[in-house]
N, C-alpha and C positions, 0 to 999 in steps of 0.2 A: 337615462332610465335603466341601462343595464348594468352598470355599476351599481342603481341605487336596489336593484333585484338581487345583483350578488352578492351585498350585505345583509339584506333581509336574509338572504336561505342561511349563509353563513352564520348568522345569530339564533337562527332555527337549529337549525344543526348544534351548537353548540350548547344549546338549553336542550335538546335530544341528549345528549353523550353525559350530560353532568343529571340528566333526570328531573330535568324545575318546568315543568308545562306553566303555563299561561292560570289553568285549572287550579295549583297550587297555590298560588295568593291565594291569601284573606280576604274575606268581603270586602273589607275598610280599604283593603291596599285596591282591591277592584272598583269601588266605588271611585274613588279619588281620580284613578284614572278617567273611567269612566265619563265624569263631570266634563273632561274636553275634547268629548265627542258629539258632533253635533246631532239634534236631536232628528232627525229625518233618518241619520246612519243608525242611530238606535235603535230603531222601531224596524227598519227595513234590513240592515247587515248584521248589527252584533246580536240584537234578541233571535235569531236564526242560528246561531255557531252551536250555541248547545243549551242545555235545561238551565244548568248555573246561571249562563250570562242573559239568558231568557227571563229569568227570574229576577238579573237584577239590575235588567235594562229597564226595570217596570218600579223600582223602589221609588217612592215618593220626591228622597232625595234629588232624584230627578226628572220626575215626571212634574211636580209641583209648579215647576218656573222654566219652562220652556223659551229661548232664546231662537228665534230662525231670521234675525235681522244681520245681515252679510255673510248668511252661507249661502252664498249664490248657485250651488250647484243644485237644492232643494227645487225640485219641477213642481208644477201643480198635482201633480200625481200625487209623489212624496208626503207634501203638505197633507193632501185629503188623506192620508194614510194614518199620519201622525194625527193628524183630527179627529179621523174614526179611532184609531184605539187608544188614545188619552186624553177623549174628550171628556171625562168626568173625572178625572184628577189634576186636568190644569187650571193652578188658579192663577198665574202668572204668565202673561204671552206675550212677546215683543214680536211684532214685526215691524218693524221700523225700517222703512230701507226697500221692502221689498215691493219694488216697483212694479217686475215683472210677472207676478202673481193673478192670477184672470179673476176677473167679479165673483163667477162659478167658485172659486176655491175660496172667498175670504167669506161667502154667504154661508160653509159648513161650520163657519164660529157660532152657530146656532143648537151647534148642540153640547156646545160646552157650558154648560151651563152654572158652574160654579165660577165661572171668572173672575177674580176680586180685580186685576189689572190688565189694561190692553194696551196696547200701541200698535195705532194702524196708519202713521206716519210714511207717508207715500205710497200708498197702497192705494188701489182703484175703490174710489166711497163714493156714492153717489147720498142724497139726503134719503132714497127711498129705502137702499140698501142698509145704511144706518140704523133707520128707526125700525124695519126688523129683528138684527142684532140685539139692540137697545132692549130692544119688549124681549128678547129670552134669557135677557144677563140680568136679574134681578139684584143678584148681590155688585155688581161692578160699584167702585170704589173710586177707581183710579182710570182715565180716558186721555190719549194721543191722538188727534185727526186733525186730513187736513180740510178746509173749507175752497173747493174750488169752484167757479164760474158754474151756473145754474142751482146752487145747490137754494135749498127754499124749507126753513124751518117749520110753513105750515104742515108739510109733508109726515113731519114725524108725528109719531101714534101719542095716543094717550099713556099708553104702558112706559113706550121708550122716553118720554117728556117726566115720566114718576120715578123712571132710571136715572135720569139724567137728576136727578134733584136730590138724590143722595150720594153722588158723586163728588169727590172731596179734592180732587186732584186731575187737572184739566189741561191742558197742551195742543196750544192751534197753532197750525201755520194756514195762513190766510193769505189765497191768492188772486181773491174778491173780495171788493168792500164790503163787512158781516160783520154784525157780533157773532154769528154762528149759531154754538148750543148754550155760549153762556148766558143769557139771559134764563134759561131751564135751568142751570147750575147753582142753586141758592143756597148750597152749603160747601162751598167752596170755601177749603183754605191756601192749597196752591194752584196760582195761573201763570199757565208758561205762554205767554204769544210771538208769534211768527211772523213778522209784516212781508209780505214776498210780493206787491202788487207791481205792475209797471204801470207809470201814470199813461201811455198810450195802447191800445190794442192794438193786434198783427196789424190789422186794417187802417192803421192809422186812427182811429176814433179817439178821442179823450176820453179818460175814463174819470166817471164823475160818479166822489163820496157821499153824496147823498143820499141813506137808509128808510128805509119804509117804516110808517106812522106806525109807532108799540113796540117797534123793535128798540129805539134806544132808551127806554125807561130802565135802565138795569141796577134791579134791588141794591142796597150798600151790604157791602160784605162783609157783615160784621166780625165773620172768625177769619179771615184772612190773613195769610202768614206770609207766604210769597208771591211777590208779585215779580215778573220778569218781561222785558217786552227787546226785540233786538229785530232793528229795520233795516231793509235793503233801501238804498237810495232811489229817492223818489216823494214828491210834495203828496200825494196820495196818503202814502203811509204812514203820514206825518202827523197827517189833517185824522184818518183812522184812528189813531193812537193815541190824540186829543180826546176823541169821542171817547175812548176806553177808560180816560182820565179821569171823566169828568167827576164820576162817583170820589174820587179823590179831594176835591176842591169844596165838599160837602163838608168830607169827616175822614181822618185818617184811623184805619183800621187800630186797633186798641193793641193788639198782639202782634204788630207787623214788625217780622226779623230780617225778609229779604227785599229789597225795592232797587232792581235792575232795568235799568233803559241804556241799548246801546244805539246810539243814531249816529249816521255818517252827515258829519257836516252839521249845520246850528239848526238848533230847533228851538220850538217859542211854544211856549204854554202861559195862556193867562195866571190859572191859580196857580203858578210853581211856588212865590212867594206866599204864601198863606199854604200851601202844602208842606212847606219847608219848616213853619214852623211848629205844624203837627205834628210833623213826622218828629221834630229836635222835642218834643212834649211825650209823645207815646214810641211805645214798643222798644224792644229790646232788641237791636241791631244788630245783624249778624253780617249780611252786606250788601255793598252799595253800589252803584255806579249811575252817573248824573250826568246829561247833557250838560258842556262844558258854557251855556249860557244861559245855565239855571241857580249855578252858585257862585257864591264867593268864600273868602277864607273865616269870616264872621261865623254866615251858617254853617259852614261844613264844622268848624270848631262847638257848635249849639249843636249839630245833630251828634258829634260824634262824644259830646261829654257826658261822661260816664258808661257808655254804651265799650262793649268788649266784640269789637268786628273781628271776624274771620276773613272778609273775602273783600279787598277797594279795590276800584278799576276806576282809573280817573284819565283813561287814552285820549287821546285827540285834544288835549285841552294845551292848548299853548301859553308859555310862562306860569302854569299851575302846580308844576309838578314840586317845586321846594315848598310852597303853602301845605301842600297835599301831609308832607312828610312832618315839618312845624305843628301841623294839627292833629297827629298821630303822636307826635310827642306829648304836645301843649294838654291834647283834652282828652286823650283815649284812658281810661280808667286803669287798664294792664294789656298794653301793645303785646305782649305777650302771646298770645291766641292768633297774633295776626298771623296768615298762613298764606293767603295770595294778595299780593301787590303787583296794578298794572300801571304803570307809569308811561307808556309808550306816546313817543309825541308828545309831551306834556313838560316839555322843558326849550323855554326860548334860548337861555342862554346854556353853555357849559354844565353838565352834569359838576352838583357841586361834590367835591370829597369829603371836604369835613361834614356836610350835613347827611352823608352816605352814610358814614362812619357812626355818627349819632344812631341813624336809624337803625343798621344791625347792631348795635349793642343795645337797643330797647326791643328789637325784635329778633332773637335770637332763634326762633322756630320757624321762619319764613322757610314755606317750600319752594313756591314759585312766584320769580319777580322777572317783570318786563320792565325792562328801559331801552328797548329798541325807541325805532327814527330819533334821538340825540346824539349829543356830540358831546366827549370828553379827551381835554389835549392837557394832560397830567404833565406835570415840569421835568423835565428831562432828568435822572440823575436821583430823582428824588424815592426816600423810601414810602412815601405815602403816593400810594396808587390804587385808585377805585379798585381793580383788579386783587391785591392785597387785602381789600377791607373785604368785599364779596365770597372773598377764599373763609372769612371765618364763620360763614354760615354753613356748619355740620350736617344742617337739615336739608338743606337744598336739593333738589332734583330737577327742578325747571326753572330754565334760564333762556332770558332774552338780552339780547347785549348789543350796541351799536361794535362795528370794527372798530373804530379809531383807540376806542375804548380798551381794547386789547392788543395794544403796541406801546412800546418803551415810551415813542415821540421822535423826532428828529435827531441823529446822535451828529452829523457833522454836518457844516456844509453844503458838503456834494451831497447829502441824500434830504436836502431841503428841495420841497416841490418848488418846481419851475416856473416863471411865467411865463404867455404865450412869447413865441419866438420874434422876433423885433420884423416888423412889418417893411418892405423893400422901401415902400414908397408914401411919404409924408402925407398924399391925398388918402390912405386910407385911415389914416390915424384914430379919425372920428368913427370907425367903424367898431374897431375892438373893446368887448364886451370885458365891461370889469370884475375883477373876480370877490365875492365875498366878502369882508372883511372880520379875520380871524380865521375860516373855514377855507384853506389854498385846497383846488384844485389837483389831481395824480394823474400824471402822467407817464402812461407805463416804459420801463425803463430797461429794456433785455439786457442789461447787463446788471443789471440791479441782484444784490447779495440773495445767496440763499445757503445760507450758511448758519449761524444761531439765531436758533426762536427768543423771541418775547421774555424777557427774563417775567414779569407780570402776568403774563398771558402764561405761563408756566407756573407759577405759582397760585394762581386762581383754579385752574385744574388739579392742581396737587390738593389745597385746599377742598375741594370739592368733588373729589373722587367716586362717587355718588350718582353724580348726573346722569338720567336717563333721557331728557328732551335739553338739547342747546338750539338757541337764534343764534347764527352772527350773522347780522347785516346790515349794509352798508345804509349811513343816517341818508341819504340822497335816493335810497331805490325806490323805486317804484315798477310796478309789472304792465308786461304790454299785452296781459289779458283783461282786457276791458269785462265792466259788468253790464254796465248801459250806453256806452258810448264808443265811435270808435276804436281801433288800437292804431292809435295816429301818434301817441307820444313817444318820444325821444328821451330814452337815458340821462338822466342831469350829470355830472363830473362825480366823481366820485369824492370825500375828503382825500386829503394829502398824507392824511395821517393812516389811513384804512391800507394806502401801499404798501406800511410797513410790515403790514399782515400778508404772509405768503406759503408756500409751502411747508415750509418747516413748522408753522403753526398749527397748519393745517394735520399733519403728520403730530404732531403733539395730542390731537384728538382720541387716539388710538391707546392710551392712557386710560382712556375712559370704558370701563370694561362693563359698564352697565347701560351703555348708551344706546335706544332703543330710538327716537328722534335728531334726524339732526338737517337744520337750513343750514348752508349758506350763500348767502347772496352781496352782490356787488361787493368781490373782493378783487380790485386790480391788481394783489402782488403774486394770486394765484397766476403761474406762469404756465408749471411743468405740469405742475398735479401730481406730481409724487406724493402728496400726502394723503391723498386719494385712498392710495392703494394701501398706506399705514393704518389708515380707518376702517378699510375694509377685511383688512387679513386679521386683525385686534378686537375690534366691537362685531364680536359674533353674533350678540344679540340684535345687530342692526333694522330694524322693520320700515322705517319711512326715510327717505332720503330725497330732498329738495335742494339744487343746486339752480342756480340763477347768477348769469352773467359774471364769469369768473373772468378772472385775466384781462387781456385787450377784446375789444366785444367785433372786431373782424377779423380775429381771426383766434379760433377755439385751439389754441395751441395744448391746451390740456386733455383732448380726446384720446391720444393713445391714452394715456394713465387712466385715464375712466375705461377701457375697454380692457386694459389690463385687471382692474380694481372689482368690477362687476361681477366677476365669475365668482369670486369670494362673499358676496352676500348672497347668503345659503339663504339667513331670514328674512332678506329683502320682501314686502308683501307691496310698496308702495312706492313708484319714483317719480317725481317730477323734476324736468330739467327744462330751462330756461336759458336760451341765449342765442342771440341773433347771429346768423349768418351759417346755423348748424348741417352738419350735413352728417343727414342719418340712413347711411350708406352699411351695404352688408358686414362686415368688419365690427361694427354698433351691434347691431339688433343678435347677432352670432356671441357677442356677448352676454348682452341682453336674457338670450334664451339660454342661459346658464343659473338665472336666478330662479331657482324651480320653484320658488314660494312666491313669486310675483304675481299678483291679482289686478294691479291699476298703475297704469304706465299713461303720464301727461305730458306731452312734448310741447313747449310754444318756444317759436323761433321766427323773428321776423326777417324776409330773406333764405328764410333754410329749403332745404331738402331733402327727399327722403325717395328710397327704388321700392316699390309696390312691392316689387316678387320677395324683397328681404320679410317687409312686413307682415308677408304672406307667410315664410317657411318659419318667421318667429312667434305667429299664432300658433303654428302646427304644433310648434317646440313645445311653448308654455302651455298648460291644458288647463290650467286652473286662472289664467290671464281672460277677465269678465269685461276690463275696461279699459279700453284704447282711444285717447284722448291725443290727436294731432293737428296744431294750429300753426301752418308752417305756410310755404311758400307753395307754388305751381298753381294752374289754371284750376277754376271751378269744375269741368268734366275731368279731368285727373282723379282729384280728389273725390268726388261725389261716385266714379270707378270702384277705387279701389275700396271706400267705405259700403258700396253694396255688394262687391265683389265676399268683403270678407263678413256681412252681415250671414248673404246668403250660405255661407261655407259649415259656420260654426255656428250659429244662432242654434240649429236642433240639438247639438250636444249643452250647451251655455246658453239656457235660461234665460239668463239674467244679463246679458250680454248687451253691451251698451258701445258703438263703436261713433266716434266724431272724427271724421277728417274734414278739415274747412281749410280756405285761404286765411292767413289770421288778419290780413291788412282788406277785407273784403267788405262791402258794405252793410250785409246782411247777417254781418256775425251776431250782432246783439238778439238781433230775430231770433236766429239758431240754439241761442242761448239758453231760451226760454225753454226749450225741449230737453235739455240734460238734467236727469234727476238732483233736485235737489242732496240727496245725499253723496255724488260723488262732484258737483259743482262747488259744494260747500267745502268740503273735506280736502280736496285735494285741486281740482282745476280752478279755481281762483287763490291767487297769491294772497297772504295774508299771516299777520302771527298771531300765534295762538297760546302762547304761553299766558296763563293766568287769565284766560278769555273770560271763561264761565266761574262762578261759584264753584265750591267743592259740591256731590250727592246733589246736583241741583234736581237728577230724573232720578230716576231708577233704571 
């Protein structure tokens, strides 16, 4: 902090002696800045300094569209300030996110009364508190909420049910079985749904989908443009999402561009076949994604002929993903437009090359492609490598990549993965577990090369110099933060071919000078972690960083280098790190609290450790650090200590302050789960890729 003081006066001073005040810009030049300030500091710090910035702390430019979703330091105070005096020039409000906001503070939305758009996306709603809101936003246009447990549609007024009906643009996350408010919604052309239910209660109860008599007659929505629906696992939200359906199995919307369903695991809908072939009959496709046991290569070919998609997501479908690519050739009108493809999971066999190859020469504009969980084991020597073809998409910025996928392959030999070691004694013979065939096993190797990178894996980066979000991870990971079930799983082997990926590759990242994302995970040839430190002192721009189970997974041989490497992410706002047996000891968090932009820090370590008092003086450090997320090892009162310890400390300064320390191997973790805001469980404390998740503009 005193360095960062000394360069402020320093730059004061020197804008003093040359005569350039702050005063001197131009409106334009002040506006602009302005725009990245958030709006709670407007109203309360900058409209204060003088008449100028008072004057145009207040231009429409920026009072119109107000943003206070992830500026957690906004108190209720703040809010009611910003309400009161730009309650009648905002017509644009997001709070999305902010959890921590009291009833009292989202009730003074009542006197904004020109609202054309809201998002009250985790925010305290009740249905009483709604249909107030509702009766004083006459013009609302556009609505984000969520539906939780008690909530009771008779509640809402006549006024706010006449709001609700000229609403065009609707986003539930549902954490009870409801249609909500859409059934009042009868001129809806985009619905975003949320499925968040668990099919048991705290209590153990089943929770059972059966709806009240009137509630599911829901109009056909005849101008309907998007429809989007993405479930947490769970037969509840299954059975929901049927109900939401069904209007589908009638008549498929005549104008319908977007039709999103992401479900974990197989789902069954009677009319999917008679929806499949409305949909391949109407509307002009922009994009898709389909429960992987609702198509085949037939329909996906009829829906997508002549149709000009923007956005496919065809994850989780196994042995689909060359069909997927074939049908994008075979029937898409001009592949052209395509702009996100998710592939992930969706390839039983070998990522094919030449059918890669095909696809980015017909889709030369691709920005973001997922082909994580696959396996590609390119022929040693040869100049055709996925890696090679992927380098010639110009456009690219988000990439999902399996490891194996970015290594030469096997060059001799000695650097062929091992079988298990020959067992002493013939009685055990029958024991030993056979390895894969095709997909060998890595077993890490301390004397294994670290010497030249990936000739591919170098040339895919040079091609692509661009990239703001990279996956690399390993096809075999899987995380041991459970959603609904214990964290009882065990690490599978990693490919043989993903060892070949190691530090030097890793240090080849640092090339990338726009890189603002970056996983990686289950890499065993990560040793030292010297490449660490190349990504961190090179990609200045660095903001999210996810690291999961590098190197040998007993023992984090690469922690010095991360502790070295940390101090260097100036824009670090977000880290998640993953890997069992961790020990996050003062030496860590003293690192740690160098990253002065850090807002959400997720630790899971099955077996780790962590000293309270470090945790404690690396709160003090960071001041703008809201979310402390530790799933490690030690006793239940340890942990549930030092989590009130540091609630009670810093909760009055940090608002928004959301602090988990649990056992991660505990039985009650999934219970616990249920309490962390959606927006930082989603975002960051559950493992998952995200490249090419959503549609491009799918919200506002």
């Amino acid at each position: 902090m005193d360095n960062q003081n000394t360069e402020e006066r320093f730059s004061l001073d020197c804008m003093e002696q040359s005569g350039v005040s702050i005063s001197g810009f131009s409106d334009e030049i002040l506006l602009n800045i302005l725009k990245h300030v958030p709006s709670h500091d407007l109203v309360l710090s900058v409209g204060r300094v003088c008449r100028k910035l008072k004057t145009l702390s207040l231009d429409k430019s920026l009072t119109n569209h107000v943003t206070l979703s992830k500026e957690y330091l906004a108190s209720d105070d703040a809010v009611k300030q910003v309400v009161k005096e730009l309650a009648s020039e905002i017509q644009s409000l997001s709070m999305s996110g902010c959890y921590w906001l009291s009833g009292n503070t989202i009730d003074q939305l009542i006197r904004c009364k020109g609202l054309v758009k809201l998002d009250l996306t985790g925010c305290r709603l009740t249905s009483v508190r709604l249909s107030k809101i509702l009766s004083s936003l006459r013009a609302l246009r556009s609505l984000a909420i969520d539906i939780n447990p008690g909530f009771d549609s008779n509640q809402l007024s006549t006024e706010s049910k006449a709001t609700l009906s000229q609403v065009s643009e609707l986003k539930q996350t549902l954490y009870t079985p409801s249609y909500g408010v859409v059934p009042c919604c009868t001129s809806l052309e985009r619905l975003l749904l949320y499925f968040e239910i668990y099919n048991v209660t705290r209590e153990g109860a089943t929770v059972c989908c059966q709806l009240m008599v009137g509630q599911s007659s829901i109009l056909h929505y005849q101008r309907l443009q998007v429809f989007y629906a993405r479930l947490a696992p769970g037969d509840v939200n299954q059975t929901l999402m049927n109900l939401y359906l069904a209007v589908f199995s009638v008549r498929v919307p005549e104008h319908l561009r977007v039709f999103v369903i992401s479900v974990p695991g197989n789902s069954s809908w009677h009319a999917a076949k008679s929806f499949l072939e409305g949909m391949a009959i109407n509307g002009a496709l922009e994009a898709l994604q389909l429960p992987r046991t609702w198509v085949d290569r037939s329909a996906l070919q009829h829906i997508l002929k002549h149709r000009v998609p923007v956005h496919l997501n065809f994850s989780r479908c196994p042995s689909f993903g060359n069909q997927v690519i074939h049908s994008v050739l075979d029937s898409v009108k001009d592949p052209r437009h395509l702009v996100n493809l998710n592939l992930s999971g969706s390839f039983q066999e070998d990522i094919d090359c030449h059918v890669m190859e095909a696809l980015v020469s017909a889709c030369p504009n691709l920005k973001r492609l997922n082909l994580s969980a696959a396996h590609y084991h390119g022929t040693p020597g040869s100049d055709e490598h996925l890696c090679a073809v992927l380098g010639k998409l110009k456009s690219l910025r988000s990439l999902a990549l399996p490891v194996c996928a970015a290594s030469d392959g096997m060059k001799n030999a000695d650097q062929a993965p091992r079988d298990e070691p020959a067992l002493s004694s013939s009685l055990l013979l029958g024991l030993k577990r056979s390895a894969r065939v095709g997909v060998q096993t890595y077993r890490a190797d301390p004397e294994q090369r670290d010497s030249e990178s990936s000739h591919s894996f170098r040339a895919l980066l040079e091609g692509n110099p661009f990239l703001e979000e990279l996956e690399l991870m390993g096809s075999n990971f899987s995380s041991a933060m459970p959603r609904n079930e214990l964290a009882n799983r065990k690490e599978q082997a990693a490919c043989g071919w993903a060892g070949q990926i190691g530090d030097s590759e890793v240090a080849e990242l640092g090339g990338l000078a726009f890189l603002r994302r970056l996983t990686l995970a289950q890499l065993p040839g990560v040793l030292k972690g010297t490449g660490l430190l190349q990504v961190a002192m090179r990609c200045r721009d660095l903001q999210v960083l996810s690291l999961a189970n590098l190197g040998t997974l007993k023992n984090m041989t690469y922690m010095p280098a991360l502790i070295d490497a940390l101090p260097h992410c100036k824009q670090l706002k977000d880290l998640r790190l993953e890997q069992p047996y961790l020990n996050a000891n003062t030496r860590f968090f003293q690192a740690l609290s160098q990253c002065h932009a850090l807002r959400r820090v997720c630790i899971v370590s099955r077996n780790g450790t962590f000293q309270s008092d470090a945790v404690m003086s690396f709160m003090d450090s960071c001041l703008d650090v809201v979310m402390c997320h530790m799933f490690m090892g030690g006793t239940l009162v340890v942990c549930r200590t030092l989590q009130k310890a540091l609630q009670d400390r810093f909760t009055p300064q940090r608002p928004a302050l959301n602090v988990v320390i649990y056992p991660l191997l505990h039985e009650d973790l999934a219970l616990l789960i249920r309490d962390i805001p959606l927006l930082h469980l989603d975002e960051i404390t559950l493992f998952k890729s995200r490249v090419a998740e959503d549609p491009p503009r799918l919200w506002w």
